[in-house]
N, C-alpha and C positions, 0 to 999 in steps of 0.2 A: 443343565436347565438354563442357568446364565447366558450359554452362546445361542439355546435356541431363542430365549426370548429379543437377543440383541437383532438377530437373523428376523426374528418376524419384526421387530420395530423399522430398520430398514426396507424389507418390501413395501411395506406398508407406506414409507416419507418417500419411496421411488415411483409407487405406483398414485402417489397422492398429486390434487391438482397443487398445490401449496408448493410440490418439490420441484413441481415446473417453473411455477412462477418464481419460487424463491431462485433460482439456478438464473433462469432469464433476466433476473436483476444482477443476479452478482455477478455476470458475465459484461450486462451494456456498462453496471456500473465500473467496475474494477477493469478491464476491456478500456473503456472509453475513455477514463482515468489517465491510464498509461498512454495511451497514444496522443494525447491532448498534452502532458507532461510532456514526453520521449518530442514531440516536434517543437514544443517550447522550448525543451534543453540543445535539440539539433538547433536550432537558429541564435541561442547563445553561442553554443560553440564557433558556428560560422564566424558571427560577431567576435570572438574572442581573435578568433587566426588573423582573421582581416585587420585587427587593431594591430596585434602582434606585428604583423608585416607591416603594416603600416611606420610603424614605429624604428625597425628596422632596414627599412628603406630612408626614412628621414637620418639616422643614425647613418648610415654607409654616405649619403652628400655630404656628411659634415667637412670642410674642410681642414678643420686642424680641432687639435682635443680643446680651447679654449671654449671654441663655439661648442661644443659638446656639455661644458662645465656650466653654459648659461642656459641649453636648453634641459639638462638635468637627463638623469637617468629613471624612467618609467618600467615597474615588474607589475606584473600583472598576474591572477591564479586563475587554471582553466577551471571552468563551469562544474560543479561534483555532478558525475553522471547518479549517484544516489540520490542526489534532489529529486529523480522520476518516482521513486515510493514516496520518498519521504523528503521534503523543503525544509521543513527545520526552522533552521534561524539564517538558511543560504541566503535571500534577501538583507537582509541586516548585517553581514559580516563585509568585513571590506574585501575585495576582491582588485585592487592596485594600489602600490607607492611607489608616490615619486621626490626625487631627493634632487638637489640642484646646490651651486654655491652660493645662490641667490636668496635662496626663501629656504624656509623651513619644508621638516618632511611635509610630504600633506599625503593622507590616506584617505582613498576614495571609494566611494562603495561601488555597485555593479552598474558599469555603464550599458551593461546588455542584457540587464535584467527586465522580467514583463513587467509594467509599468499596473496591470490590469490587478496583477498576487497583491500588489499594495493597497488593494481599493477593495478587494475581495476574498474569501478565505481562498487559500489553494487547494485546490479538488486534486491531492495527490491519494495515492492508496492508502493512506494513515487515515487523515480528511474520511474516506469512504469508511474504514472499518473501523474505527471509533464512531463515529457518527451513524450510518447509514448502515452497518452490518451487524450491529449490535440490537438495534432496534430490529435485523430481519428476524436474527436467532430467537427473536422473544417469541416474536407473530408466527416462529416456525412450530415450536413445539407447546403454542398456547393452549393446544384441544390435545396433550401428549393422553391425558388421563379423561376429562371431561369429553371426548368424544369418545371412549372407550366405552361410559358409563351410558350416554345417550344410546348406543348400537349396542348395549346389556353384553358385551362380550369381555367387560373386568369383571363381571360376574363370574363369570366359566372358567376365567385365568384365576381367582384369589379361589375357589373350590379346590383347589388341587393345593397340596401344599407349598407354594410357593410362598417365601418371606414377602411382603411387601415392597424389604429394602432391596429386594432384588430386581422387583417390578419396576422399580421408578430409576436403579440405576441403571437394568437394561434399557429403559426410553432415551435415561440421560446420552449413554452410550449408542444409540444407533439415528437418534439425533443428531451427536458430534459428528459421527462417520459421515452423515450426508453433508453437513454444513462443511465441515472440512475439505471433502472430496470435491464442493461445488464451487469453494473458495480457494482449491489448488488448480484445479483445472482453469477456472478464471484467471488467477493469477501469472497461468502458465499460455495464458493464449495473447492474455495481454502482454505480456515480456515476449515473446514469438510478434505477433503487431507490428512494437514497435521496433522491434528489430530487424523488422522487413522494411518498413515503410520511413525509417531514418537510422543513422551512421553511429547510433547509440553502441556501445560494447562497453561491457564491466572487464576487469581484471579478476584474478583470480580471488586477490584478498577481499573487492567488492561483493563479490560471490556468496563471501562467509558471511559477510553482515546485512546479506539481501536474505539467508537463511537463518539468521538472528531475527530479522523482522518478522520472515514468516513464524518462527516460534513464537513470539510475544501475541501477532496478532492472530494465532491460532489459540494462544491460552486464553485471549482477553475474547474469546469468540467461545471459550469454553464456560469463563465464569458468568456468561450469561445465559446460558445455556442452563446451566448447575442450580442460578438464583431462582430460575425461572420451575426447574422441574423441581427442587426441591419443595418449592411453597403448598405445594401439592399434598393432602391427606387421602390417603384412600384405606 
């Protein structure tokens, strides 16, 4: 009974206008997200190499180690390609030190950072789904029960012996599955994007912790879900 009710709650969020539009959001947003991110971080990186050579190329004229000693030794850390879900605290950490026998170290923050993250939140995928996708899951399954009751058809379904607690957790669960399915596939076409459309590539261990993220923001897309069906008496 369980699997049928979870079965008719998903036709029902596939065949519904709300699954359109909720999907059509999670797509431009999380989509537009990433590619907005992914060619912010391709034009750090740029920025990063060019420095690098730069640096290196002044290093190779030096003519003796002395001149070396007064213009100081500069390291610099490439741009984290994980900044594209998630920014973090990447602006605010330093990202070069330079040592010299002149002065002291001095550690400097991102010379190739967007200037734009400091004046406004960062619209990274974290940004969208704490903010913007938590608020969709609400609006999604607002009418899970109360349009059931307007269209008299939780009438026909609480007639037959079905537990109640089974009714509200097949919603909760065929709820999840659409919001999940439409926040995976988003997620999956915006990572495809920008990986077409700039020189972005993870490592393997990035991998692991791009699917750390999606775990968190698949649960924290579930407890809203849960708060929202729960409140429900029927």
């Amino acid at each position: 009974m369980f699997a049928v009710l979870v079965k008719k709650e998903i036709l029902n969020n596939i065949l519904s206008l709300r699954f359109a539009v909720t999907f059509l959001l999670f797509f431009l947003l999380i989509g537009g997200s990433m590619v907005m991110m992914a060619a912010s971080h391709d034009k750090q990186a740029r920025d990063y190499f060019n420095l690098t050579a730069a640096y290196r190329q002044r290093v190779e004229q030096m003519r003796d180690f002395q001149e070396f000693e007064i213009f100081g030794m500069t390291s610099r850390r490439r741009p984290n390609p994980l900044s594209v879900l998630a920014m973090g605290l990447e602006p605010d950490m330093s990202r070069s030190v330079t040592n010299s026998l002149w002065q002291d170290i001095e550690i400097g923050g991102s010379p190739y950072a967007n200037p734009l993250f400091a004046l406004f939140s960062t619209p990274d995928v974290t940004y969208v789904v704490s903010i913007i996708l938590s608020l969709l899951a609400i609006l999604f399954v607002f009418d899970a029960v109360s349009g059931e009751k307007e269209e008299e058809t939780l009438k026909l379904m609480l007639s037959n012996s079905v537990p109640r607690d089974v009714i509200l957790m097949g919603k909760c669960v065929g709820a999840l599955v659409c919001l999940c399915a439409s926040f995976l596939i988003s997620l999956g076409a915006g990572l495809l994007m920008a990986r077409v459309t700039t020189s972005l590539v993870f490592s393997p261990t990035e991998w692991l912790r791009i699917s750390a993220l999606v775990f968190v923001s698949l649960l924290y897309i579930d407890i809203f879900v849960g708060l929202r069906v729960g409140n429900y008496n029927i």
